[in-house]
PLY file of the C-alpha trace (Angstrom):
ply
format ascii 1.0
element vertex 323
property float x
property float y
property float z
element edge 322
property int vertex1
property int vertex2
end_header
45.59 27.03 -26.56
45.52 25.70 -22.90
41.17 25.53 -23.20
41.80 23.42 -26.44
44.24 21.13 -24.68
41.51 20.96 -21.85
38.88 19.83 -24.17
40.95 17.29 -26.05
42.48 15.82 -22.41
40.35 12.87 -21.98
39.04 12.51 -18.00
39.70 9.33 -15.86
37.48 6.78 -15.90
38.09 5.10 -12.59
35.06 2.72 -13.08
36.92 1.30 -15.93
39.74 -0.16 -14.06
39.42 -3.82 -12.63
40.31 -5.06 -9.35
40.90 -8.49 -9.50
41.48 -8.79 -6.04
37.87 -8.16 -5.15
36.11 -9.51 -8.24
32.66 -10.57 -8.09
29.34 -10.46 -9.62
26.72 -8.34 -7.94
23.23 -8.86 -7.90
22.28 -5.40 -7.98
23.57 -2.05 -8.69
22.30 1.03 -8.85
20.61 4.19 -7.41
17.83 4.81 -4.58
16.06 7.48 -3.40
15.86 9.30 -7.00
13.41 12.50 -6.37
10.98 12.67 -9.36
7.75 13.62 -10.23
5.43 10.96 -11.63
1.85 11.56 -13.56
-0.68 8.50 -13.18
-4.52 8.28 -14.92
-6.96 8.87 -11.92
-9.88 7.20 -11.32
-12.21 9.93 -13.17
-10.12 9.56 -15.75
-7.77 12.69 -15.20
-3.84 12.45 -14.71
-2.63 13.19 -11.16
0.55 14.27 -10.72
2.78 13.04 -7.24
6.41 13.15 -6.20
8.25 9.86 -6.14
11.10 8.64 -4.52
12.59 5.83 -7.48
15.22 2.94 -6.74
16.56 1.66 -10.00
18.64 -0.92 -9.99
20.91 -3.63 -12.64
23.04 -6.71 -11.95
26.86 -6.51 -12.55
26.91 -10.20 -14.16
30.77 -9.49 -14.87
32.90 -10.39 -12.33
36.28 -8.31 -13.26
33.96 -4.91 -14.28
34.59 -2.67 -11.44
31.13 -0.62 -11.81
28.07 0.15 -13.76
27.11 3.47 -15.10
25.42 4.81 -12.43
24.43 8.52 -14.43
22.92 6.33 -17.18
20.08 5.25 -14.75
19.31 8.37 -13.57
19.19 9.76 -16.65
16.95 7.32 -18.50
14.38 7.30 -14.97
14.14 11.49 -15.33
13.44 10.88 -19.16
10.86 7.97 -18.70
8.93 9.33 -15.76
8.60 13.38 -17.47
7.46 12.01 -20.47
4.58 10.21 -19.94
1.98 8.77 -17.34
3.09 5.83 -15.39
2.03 2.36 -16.94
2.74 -1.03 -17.63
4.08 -0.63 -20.79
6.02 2.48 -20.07
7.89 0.67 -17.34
8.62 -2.18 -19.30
10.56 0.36 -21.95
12.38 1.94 -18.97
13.77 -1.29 -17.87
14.73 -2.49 -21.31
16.30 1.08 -21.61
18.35 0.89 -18.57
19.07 -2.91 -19.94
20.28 -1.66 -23.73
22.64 0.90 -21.71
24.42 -2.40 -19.95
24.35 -4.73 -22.34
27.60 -5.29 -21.81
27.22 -5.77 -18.22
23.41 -7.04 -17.15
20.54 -9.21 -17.92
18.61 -8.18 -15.22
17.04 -4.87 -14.39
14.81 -2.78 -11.55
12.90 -0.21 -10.80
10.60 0.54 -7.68
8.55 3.61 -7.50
6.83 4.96 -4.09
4.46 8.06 -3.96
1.22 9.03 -2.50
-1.85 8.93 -4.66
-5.14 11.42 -3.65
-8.28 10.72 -4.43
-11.12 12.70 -3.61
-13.99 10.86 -1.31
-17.34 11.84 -0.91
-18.61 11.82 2.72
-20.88 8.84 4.03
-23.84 10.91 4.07
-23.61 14.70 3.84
-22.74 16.57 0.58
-19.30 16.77 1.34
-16.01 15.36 0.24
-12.41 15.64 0.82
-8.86 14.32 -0.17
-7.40 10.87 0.80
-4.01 9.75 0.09
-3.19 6.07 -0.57
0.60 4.99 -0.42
1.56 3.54 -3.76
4.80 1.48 -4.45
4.91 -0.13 -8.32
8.14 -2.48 -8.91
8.96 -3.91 -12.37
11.78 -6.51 -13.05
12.77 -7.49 -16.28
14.69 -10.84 -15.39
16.69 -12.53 -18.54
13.77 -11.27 -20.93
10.73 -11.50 -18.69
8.98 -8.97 -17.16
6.78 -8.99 -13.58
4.99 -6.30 -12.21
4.08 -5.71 -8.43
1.60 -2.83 -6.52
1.96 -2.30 -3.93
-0.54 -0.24 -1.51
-2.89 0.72 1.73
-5.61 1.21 3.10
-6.26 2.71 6.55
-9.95 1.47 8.05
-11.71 1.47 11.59
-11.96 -1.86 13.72
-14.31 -2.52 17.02
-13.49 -5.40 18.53
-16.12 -8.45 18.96
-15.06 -9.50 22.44
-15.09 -5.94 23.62
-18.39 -5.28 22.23
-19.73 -8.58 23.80
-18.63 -7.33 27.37
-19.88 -3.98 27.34
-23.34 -5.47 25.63
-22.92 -7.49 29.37
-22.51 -4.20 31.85
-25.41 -2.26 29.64
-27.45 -5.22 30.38
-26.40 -5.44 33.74
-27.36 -1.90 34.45
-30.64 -2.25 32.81
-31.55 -5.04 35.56
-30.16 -2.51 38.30
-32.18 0.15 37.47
-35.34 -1.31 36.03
-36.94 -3.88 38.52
-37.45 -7.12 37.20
-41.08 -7.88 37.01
-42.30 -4.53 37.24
-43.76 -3.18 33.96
-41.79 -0.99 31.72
-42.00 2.80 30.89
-41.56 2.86 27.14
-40.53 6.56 27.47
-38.55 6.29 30.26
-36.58 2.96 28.44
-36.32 5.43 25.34
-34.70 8.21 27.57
-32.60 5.26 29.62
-30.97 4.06 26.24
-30.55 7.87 25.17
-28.10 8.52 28.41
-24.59 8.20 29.10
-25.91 6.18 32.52
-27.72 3.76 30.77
-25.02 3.21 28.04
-22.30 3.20 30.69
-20.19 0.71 28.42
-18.75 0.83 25.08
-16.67 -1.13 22.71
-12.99 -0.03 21.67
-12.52 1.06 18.36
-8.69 1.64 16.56
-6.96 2.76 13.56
-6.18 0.48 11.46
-4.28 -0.74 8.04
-4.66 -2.93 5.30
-1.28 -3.52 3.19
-1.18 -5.27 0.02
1.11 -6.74 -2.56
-0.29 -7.93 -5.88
1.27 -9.44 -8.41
-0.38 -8.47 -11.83
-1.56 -10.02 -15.26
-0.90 -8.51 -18.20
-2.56 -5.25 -18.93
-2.31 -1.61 -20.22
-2.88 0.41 -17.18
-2.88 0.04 -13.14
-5.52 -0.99 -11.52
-5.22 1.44 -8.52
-8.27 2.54 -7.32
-10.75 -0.76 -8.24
-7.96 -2.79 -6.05
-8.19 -0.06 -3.16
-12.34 0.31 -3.83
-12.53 -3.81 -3.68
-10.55 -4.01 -0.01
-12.08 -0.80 1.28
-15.57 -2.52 -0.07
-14.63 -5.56 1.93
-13.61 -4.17 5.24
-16.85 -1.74 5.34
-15.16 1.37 7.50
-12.62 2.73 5.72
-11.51 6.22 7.08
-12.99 9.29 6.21
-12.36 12.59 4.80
-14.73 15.51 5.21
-17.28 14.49 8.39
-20.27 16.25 9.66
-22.71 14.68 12.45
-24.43 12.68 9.83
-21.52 11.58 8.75
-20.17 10.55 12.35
-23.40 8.71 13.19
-23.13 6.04 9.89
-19.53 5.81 10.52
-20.65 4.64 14.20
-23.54 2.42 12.44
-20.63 0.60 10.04
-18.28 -0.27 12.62
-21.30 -1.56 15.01
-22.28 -3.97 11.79
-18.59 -4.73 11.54
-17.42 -5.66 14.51
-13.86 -7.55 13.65
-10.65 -9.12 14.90
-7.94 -8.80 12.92
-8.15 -12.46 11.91
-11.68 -11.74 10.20
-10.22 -8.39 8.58
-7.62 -10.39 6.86
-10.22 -12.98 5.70
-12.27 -9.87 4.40
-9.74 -9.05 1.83
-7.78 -12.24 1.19
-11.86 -12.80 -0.39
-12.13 -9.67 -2.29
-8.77 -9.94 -3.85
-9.72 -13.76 -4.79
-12.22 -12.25 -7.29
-10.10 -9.29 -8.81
-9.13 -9.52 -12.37
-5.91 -9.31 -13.44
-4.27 -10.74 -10.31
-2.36 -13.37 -10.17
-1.11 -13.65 -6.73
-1.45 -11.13 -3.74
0.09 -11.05 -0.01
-1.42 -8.67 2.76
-0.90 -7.90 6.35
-3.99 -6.42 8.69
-2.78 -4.41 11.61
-4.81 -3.32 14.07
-3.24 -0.62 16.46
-5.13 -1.88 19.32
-6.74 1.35 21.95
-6.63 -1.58 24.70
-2.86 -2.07 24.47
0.45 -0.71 23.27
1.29 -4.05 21.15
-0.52 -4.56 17.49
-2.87 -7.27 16.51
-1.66 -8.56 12.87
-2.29 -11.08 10.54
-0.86 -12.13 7.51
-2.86 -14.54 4.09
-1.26 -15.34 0.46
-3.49 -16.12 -2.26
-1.55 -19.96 -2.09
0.05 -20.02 -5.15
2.80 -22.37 -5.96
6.23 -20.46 -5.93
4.24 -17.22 -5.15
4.00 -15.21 -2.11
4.52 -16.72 1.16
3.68 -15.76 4.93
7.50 -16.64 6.31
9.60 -14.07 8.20
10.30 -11.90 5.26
6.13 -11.17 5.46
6.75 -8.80 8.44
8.93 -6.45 7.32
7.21 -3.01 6.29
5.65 -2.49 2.78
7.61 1.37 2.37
11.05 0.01 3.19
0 1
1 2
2 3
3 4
4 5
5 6
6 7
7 8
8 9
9 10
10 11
11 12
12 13
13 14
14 15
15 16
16 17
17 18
18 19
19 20
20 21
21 22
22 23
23 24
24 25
25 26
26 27
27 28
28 29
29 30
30 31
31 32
32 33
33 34
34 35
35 36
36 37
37 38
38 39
39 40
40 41
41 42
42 43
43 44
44 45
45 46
46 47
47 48
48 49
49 50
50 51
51 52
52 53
53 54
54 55
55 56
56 57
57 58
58 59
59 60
60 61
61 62
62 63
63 64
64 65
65 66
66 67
67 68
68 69
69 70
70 71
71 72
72 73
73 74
74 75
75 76
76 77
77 78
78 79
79 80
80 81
81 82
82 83
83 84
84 85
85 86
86 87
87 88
88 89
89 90
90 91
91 92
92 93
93 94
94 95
95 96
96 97
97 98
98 99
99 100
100 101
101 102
102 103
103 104
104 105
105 106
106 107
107 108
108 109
109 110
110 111
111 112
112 113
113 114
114 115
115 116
116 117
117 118
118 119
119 120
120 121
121 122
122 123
123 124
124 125
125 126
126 127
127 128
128 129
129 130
130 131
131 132
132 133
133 134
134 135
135 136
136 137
137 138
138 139
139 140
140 141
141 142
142 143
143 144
144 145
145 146
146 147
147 148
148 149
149 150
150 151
151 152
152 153
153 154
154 155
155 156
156 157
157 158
158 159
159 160
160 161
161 162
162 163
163 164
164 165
165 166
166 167
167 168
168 169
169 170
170 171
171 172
172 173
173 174
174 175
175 176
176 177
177 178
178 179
179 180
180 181
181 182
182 183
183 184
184 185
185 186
186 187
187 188
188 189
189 190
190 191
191 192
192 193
193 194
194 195
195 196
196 197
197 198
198 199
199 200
200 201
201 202
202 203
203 204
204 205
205 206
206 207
207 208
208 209
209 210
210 211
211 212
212 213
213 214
214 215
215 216
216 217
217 218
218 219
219 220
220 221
221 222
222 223
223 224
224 225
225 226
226 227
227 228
228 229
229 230
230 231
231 232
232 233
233 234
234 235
235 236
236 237
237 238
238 239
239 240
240 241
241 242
242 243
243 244
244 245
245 246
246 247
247 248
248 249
249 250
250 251
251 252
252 253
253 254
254 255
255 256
256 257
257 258
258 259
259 260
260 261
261 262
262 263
263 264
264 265
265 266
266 267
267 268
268 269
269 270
270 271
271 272
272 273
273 274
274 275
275 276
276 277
277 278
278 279
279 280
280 281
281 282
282 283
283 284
284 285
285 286
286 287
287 288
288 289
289 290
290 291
291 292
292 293
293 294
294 295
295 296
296 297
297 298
298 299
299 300
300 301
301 302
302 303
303 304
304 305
305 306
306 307
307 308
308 309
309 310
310 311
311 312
312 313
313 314
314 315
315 316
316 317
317 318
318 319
319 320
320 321
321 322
């Protein structure tokens, strides 16, 4: 008798009951931080499974309604993301799911996805390759019936510095005159053997980590153009880091970053180009940061695509892309 009474005893709802006193409409509700595992089509055409941390997210448009239904989220974001491979059209259903569970309450909806994506590289050179992960953030908003997609990523690259490269070209050349007399003639072998040696090259430039992040707003399509977005900025900036490295390897990484000698001004130009061209975006932000070895402060700059009501470079463009 007393587990039947259990069953039949309806539980509180404390959600239901309004507060007048602090009434309000909120502009977003909801969960972040939701541990998943997400599947996404690879570039070779395989499905690559990551973990993902999800933020999903309604409005409370009513005022006097205490809360949302915060399990309902959760629930519909663990169904959605098992199911099936991430895509446009698969986010679009989540949101309208998470919208059709609120109707009562929202007309607005969210839902932000950050993981890591590998992709095997093959070495510069050598028959090698090895595993590189790109961080990935998707966001989808379905706002009064219409629906936006962002993706969000980086890309880590190598950047000598012109000016630095200028000045040690000036002490090599300097120590050239020093130990070759002027007017005498040359030794072809012994020039050979003097550009060989850590004497004669007693200069070189600085070289540093650095990162590429980009926001793109995108077209309409059926899939996400991951990997030609992160192929076209890698293409751009020309030393993009590498996996698996032997000697060979080493040498043409040295040969790319003395053909691409770069301030971070002409790294951001590099890409703001490359994304200019790509298909199915409509508007794109970035931020170059160069983690300079010469100093402990960064060089960064920051380019929009220039788009009316679109992206823009204010104070908002310096917070981090992973927040």
């Amino acid at each position: 008798m007393r587990n039947t009474d259990n069953a039949l005893r309806a539980m509180p709802d404390i959600a239901k009951e309004a507060r007048p006193d602090v009434a309000g409409a909120l502009d977003w509700v909801g969960m972040g931080e939701i541990e998943v595992p997400v599947e996404i089509a690879g570039h070779d055409g395989r499905t690559v499974q990551s973990g993902a941390r999800v933020t999903a997210y309604v409005n409370l448009a009513k005022p006097d309604v205490r809360g949302i239904h915060m399990s309902r989220l959760y629930l519909h974001v663990d169904k959605s993301l098992s199911a099936e491979p991430l895509t446009p059209c698969s986010l679009r259903r989540l949101l309208k799911d998470f919208l059709d569970s609120h109707a009562d309450l929202s007309d607005r909806a969210m839902v932000r996805i950050a993981f890591d994506h590998l992709v095997r590289r093959k070495a510069l050179v050598s028959d090698n390759s090895g595993w590189k992960s790109y961080p990935i953030v998707l966001t989808a908003l379905m706002d009064r019936g219409q629906f936006s997609l962002e993706l969000g990523f980086e890309v880590v690259y190598s950047s000598t510095c012109p000016c630095s490269a200028a000045l040690a070209r000036q002490l090599i050349q300097e120590r050239f005159n020093d130990d070759f007399a002027r007017g005498k003639p040359l030794d072809y072998d012994a020039v050979v053997a003097w550009l060989g040696s850590e004497e004669g090259i007693n200069a070189t430039p600085h070289s540093q980590r650095s990162s590429a992040e980009v926001r793109v707003k995108l077209g309409q399509g059926f899939e996400f153009p991951i990997i030609d977005l992160i192929d076209r900025v890698e293409a751009s900036l020309k030393t993009p880091v590498q996996t698996a490295v032997k000697r060979v390897d080493e040498q043409a990484f040295a040969r790319l970053n003395g053909e691409n000698l770069m301030f971070c001004e002409d790294a951001a130009r590099r890409v703001q180009h490359a994304l200019d061209g790509a298909e199915h975006v409509t508007d794109f932000w970035l931020r170059v940061s160069h983690y300079e070895s010469l100093h402990p402060h960064n060089a960064v700059a920051v380019a929009t695509k220039g788009v009316a009501n679109g992206y823009t470079g204010g104070i908002d463009a310096f917070a981090p892309l992973r927040r």
